[in-house]
Z-matrix of the N, CA and C atoms (Angstrom, degrees):
N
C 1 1.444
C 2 1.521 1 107.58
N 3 1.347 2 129.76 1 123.34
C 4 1.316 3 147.64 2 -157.18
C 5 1.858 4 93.00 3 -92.63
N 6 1.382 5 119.58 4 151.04
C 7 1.619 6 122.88 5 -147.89
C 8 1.824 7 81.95 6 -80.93
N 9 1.668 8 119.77 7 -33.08
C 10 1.090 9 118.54 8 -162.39
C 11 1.940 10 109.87 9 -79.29
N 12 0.969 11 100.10 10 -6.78
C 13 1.450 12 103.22 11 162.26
C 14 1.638 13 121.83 12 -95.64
N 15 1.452 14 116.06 13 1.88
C 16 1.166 15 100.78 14 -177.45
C 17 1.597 16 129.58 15 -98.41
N 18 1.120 17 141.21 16 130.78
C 19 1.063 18 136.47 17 171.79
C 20 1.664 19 123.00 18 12.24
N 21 1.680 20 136.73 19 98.09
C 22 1.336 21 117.98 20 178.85
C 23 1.373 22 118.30 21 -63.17
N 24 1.299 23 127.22 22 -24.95
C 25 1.554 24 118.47 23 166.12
C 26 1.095 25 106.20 24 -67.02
N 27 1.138 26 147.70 25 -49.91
C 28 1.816 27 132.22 26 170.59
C 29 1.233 28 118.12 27 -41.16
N 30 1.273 29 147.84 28 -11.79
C 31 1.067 30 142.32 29 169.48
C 32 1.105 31 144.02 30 -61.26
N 33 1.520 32 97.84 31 -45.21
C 34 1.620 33 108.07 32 164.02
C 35 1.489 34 110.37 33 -113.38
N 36 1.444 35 128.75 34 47.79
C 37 1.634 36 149.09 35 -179.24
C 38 1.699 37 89.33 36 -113.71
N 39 1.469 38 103.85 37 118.66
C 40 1.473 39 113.48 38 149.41
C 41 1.742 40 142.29 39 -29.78
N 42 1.087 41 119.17 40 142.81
C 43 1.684 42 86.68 41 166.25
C 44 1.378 43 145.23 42 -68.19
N 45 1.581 44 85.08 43 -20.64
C 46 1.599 45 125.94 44 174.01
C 47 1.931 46 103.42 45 -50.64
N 48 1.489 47 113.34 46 -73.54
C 49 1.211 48 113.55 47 164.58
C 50 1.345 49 130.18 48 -21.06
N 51 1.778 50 103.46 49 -84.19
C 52 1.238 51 125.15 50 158.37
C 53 1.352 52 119.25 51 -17.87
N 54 1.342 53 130.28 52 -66.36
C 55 1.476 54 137.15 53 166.75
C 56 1.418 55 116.75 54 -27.06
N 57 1.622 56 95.56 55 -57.33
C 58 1.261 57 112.31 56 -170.78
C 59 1.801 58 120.11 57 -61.52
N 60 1.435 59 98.44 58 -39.87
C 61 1.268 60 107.20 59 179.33
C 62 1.648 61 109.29 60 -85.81
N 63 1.626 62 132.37 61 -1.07
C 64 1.382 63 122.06 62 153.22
C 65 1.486 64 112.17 63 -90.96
N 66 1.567 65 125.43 64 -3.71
C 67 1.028 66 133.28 65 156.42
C 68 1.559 67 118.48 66 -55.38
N 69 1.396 68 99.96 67 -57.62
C 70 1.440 69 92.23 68 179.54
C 71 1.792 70 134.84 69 -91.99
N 72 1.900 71 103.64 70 2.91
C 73 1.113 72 92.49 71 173.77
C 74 1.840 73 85.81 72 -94.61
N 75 1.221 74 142.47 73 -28.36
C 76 1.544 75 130.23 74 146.91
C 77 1.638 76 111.71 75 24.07
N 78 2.215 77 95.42 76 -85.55
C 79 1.362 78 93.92 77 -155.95
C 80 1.420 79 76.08 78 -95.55
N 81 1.287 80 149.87 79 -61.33
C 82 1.466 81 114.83 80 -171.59
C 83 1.822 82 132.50 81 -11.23
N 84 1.574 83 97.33 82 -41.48
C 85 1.537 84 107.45 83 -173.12
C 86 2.293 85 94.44 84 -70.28
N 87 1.463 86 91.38 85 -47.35
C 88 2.000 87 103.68 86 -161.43
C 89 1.757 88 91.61 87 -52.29
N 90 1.628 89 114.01 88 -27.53
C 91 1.569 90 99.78 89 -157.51
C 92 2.080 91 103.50 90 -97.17
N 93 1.136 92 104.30 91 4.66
C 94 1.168 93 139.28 92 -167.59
C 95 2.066 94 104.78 93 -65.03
N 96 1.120 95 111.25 94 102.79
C 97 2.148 96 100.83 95 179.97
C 98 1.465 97 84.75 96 -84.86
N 99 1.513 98 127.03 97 -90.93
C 100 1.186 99 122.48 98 -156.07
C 101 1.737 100 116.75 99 -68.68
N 102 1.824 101 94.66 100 125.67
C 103 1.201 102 99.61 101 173.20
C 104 1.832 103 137.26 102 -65.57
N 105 1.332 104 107.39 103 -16.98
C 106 1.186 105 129.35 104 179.10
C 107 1.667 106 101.98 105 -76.11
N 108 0.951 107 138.46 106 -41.08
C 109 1.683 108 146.71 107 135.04
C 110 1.244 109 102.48 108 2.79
N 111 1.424 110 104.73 109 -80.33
C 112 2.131 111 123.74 110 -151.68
C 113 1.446 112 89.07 111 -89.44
N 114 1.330 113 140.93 112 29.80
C 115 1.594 114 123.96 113 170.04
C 116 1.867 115 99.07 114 -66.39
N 117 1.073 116 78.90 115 -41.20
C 118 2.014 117 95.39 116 -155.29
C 119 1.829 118 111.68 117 -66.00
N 120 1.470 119 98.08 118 -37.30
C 121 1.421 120 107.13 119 -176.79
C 122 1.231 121 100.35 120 -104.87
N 123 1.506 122 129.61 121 -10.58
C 124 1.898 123 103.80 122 148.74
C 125 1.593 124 120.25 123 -85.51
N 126 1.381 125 113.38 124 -4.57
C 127 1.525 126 92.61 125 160.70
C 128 1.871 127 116.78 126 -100.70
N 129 1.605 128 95.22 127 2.98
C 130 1.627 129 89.28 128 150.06
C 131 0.964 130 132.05 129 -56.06
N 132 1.578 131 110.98 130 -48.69
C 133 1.310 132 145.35 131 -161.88
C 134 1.532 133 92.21 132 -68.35
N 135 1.372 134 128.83 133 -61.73
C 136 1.292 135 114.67 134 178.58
C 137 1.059 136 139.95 135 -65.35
N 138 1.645 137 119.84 136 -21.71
C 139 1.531 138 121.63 137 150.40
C 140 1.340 139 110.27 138 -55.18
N 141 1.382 140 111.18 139 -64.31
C 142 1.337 141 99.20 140 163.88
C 143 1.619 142 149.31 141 21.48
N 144 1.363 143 85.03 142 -89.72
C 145 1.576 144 129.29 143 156.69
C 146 1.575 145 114.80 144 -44.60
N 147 1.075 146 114.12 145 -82.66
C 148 1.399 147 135.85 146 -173.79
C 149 1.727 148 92.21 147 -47.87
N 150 1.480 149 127.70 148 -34.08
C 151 1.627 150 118.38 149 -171.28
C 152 1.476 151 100.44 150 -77.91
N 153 1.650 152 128.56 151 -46.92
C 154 0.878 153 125.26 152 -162.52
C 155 1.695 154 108.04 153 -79.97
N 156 1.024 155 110.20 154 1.78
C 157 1.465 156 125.85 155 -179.00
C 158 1.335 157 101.60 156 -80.24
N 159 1.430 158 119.63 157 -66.39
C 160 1.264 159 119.23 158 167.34
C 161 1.169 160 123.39 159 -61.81
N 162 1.033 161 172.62 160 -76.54
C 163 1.305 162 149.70 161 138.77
C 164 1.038 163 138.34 162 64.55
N 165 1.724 164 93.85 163 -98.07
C 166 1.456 165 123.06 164 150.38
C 167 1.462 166 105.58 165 -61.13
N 168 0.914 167 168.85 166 -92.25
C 169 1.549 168 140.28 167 -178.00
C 170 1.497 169 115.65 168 -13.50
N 171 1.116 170 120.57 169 -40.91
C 172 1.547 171 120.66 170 -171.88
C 173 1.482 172 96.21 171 -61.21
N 174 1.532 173 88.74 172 -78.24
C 175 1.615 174 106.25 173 176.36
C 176 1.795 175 114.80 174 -24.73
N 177 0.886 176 114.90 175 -43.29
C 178 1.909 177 117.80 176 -164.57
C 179 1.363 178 83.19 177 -83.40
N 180 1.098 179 125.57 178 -39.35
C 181 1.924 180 131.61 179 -156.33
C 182 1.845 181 88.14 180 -58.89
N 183 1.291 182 94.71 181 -70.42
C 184 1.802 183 113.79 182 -173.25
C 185 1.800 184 110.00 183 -45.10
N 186 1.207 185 103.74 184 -43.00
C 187 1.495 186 119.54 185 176.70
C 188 1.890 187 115.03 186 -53.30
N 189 1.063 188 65.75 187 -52.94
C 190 2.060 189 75.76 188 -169.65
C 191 1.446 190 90.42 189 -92.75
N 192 1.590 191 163.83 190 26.66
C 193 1.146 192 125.78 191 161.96
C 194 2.192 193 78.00 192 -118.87
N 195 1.375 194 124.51 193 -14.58
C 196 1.298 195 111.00 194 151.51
C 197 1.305 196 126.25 195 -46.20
N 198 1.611 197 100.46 196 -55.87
C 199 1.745 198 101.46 197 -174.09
C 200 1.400 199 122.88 198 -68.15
N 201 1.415 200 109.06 199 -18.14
C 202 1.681 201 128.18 200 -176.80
C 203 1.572 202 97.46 201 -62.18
N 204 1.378 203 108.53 202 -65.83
C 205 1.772 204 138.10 203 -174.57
C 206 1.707 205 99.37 204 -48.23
N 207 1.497 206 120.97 205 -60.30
C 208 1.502 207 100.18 206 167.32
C 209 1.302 208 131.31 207 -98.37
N 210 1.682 209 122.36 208 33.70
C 211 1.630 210 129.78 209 151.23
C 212 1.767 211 100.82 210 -83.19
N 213 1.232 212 120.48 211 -39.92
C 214 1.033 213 120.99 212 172.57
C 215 1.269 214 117.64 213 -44.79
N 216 1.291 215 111.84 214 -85.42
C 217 1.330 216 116.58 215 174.17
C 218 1.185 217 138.16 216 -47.92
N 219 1.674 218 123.27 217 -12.99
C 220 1.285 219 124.95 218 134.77
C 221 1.491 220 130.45 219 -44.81
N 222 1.536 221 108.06 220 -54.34
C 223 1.194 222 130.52 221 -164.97
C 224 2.101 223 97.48 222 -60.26
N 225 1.121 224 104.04 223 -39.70
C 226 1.514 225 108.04 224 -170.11
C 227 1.690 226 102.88 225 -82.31
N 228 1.442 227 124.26 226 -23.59
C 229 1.332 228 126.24 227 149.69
C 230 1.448 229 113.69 228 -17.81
N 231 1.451 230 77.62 229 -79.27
C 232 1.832 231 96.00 230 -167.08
C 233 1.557 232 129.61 231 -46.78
């Protein structure tokens, strides 16, 4: 799923949120008899997914080219 297809309220939603809200279509889907019901809110669930996926990629992306930026700058300390 390409960033430009995704939801504009997801964008600036936490992962924390996000979680929360595949949490709850989760047991919504577990408390669920008819399967023809949960078609719709398991392919929520999989956009879903796929947003918080990206994300956290961003997030780790941002993380490690921080931590890169101050090994460096130690390293040039020395």
């Amino acid at each position: 799923m390409k960033d430009k297809n995704l939801p504009p309220d997801n964008n600036s939603t936490s992962l924390e949120e996000l979680t929360e809200q595949a949490n709850q279509i989760i047991e919504s889907l577990e408390n669920e008899k008819d399967l023809n019901n949960s078609i719709e809110s398991y392919q929520k669930l999989l956009k879903l997914n796929n947003i918080i996926e990206k994300k956290f990629h961003k997030n780790f992306k941002s993380i490690s080219e921080e931590t890169n930026k101050k090994v460096k700058d130690i390293i040039k300390k020395k």
